[in-house]
C-alpha positions in Angstrom: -33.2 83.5 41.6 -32.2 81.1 44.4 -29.6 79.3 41.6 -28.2 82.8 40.7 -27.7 83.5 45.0 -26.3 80.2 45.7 -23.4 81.1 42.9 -22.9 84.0 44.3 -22.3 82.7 47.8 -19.9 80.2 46.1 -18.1 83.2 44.2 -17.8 85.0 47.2 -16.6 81.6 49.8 -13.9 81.4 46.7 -12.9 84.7 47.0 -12.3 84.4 50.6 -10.5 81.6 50.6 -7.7 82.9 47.6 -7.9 85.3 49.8 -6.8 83.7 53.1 -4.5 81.7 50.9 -2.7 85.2 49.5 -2.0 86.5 53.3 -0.5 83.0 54.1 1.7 82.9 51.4 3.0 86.5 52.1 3.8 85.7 55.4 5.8 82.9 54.2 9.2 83.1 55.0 12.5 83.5 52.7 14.8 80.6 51.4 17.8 80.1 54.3 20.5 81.8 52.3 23.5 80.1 54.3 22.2 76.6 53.4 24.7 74.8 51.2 23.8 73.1 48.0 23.6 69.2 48.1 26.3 67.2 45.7 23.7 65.3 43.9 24.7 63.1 41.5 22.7 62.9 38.5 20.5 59.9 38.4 19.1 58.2 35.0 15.2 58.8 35.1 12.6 57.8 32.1 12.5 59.8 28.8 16.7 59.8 29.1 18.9 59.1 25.9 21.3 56.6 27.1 24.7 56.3 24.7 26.0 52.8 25.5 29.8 52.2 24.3 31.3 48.6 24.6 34.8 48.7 24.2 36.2 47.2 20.8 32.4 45.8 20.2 30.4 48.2 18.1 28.0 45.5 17.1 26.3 45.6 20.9 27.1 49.3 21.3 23.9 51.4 20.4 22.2 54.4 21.8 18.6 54.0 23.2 16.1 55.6 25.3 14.9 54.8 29.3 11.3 53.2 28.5 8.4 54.7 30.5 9.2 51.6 33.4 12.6 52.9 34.1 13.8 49.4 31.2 16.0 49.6 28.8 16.7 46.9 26.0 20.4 46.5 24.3 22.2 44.0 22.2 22.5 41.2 24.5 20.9 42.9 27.8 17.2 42.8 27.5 15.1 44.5 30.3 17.5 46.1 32.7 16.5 48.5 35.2 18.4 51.6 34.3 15.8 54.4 36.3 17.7 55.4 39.7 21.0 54.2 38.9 24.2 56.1 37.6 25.8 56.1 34.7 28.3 54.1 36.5 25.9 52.0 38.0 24.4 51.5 35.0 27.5 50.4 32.9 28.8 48.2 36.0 25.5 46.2 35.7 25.3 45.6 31.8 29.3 44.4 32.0 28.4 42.0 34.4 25.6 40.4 31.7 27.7 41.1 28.8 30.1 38.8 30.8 28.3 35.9 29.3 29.1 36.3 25.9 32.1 38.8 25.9 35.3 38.6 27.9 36.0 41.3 30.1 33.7 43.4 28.2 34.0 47.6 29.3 30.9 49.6 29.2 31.2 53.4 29.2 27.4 55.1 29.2 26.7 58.6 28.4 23.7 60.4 28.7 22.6 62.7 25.8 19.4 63.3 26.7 18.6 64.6 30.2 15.1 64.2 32.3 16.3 62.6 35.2 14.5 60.7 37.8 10.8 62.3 39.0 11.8 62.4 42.1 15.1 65.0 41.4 13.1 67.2 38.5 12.0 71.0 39.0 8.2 71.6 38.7 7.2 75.0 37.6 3.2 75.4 37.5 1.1 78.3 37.6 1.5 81.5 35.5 4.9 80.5 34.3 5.0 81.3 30.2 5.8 77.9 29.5 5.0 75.8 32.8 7.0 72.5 32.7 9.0 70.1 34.3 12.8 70.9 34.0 15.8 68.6 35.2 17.6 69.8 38.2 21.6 70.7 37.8 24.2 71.4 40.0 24.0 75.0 41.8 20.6 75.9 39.6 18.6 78.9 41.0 15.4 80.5 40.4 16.7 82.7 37.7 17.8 79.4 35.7 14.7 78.5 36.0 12.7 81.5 35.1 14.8 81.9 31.9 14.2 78.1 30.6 10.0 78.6 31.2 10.4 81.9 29.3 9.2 84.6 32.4 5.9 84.9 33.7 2.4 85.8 32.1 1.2 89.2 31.9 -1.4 87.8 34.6 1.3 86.8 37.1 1.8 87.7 40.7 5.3 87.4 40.7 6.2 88.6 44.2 3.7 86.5 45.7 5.4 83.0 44.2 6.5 80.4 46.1 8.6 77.1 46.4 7.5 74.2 47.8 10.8 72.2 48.5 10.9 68.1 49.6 14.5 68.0 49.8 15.4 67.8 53.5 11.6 67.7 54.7 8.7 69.5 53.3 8.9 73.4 53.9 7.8 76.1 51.5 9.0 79.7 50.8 8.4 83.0 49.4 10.3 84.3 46.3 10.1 87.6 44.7 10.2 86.8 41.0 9.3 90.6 39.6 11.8 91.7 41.7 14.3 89.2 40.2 13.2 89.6 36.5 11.7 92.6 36.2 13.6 95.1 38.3 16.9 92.9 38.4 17.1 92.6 42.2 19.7 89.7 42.3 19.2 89.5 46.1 15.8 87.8 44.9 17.8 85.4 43.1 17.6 81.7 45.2 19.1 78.3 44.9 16.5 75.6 44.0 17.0 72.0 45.2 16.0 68.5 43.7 12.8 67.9 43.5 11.3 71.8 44.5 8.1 73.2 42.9 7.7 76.7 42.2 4.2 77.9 41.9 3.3 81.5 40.3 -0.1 82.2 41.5 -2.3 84.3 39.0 -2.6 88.6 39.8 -6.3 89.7 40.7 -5.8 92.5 38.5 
């Protein structure tokens, strides 16, 4: 009897808190619609497929993937930091170490495969049909991102989401995804920045 109380005061101290939580997130306020998206070049994270072309040497071009510790290995080039760095960057340092062996050698790196760096990806979580981690692209919004994670749940509180954003100093916001999706209010539509997470809290009924 005193176990089956003591779960019920637990239950109930749980309940109170989602519900403090719920009025704090409604008061949240909107996205600033008048602030301009940042020019963020796209930086070369882990998991990416790099597509490394020397010029007039295809036996030390090859196409290879970022290792987990931001490395990647190449004819020639072993263990080059490639995580952080552009493409650019990238190519400029593995011409300087092909120098060695090749004369003038020219590097031209593509990516095929885009993750990006952690610190620059999208994090949906929550009651997201497919919750993930998604790369961020220039001028993305919430409606990109609703579309590559599939909607919401049938459990979701849509209109009581919000995004937590790091880029420019931690703030968080209120977005009105059922609005957006559901009832195609494009005013509920919002830019998302590097590095934002959009959480979908679950509906209590």
């Amino acid at each position: 009897m005193k176990q089956t109380a003591t779960l019920f005061a637990r239950v109930m101290m749980l309940l109170v808190a989602i519900s403090i939580m719920a009025g704090c997130a409604s008061k949240l306020p909107p996205p600033k619609a008048d602030e301009a998206a940042p020019n963020v070049e796209y930086l070369i994270g882990p998991g990416d497929m790099l597509n490394i072309q020397v010029w007039r040497n295809p036996e030390v071009s090859s196409s290879v993937p970022v290792r987990p510790d931001g490395k990647i290995t190449t004819p020639l080039v072993e263990d080059v930091v490639a995580t952080g760095k552009t493409p650019s960057q990238l190519a400029r340092e593995i011409e300087k170490r092909l120098g060695k062996y090749i004369q003038e050698p020219i590097v031209t790196i593509m990516v095929t495969g885009f993750v990006g760096p952690f610190a620059q990806q999208i994090r949906v979580v929550g009651q997201a049909t497919r919750p993930q981690t998604l790369p961020y692209r220039q001028n993305m919004s919430l409606l990109d991102v609703m579309i590559a994670v599939g909607g919401t749940t049938d459990f979701a509180a849509g209109n009581r989401a919000s995004i937590v954003r790091v880029h420019g100093g931690k703030q968080e916001f209120a977005v009105r995804i059922d609005d957006l999706i559901k009832s195609g209010d494009i005013k509920a539509n919002v830019d998302m920045r590097p590095g934002d997470i959009l959480i979908i809290p679950e509906s209590w009924f």
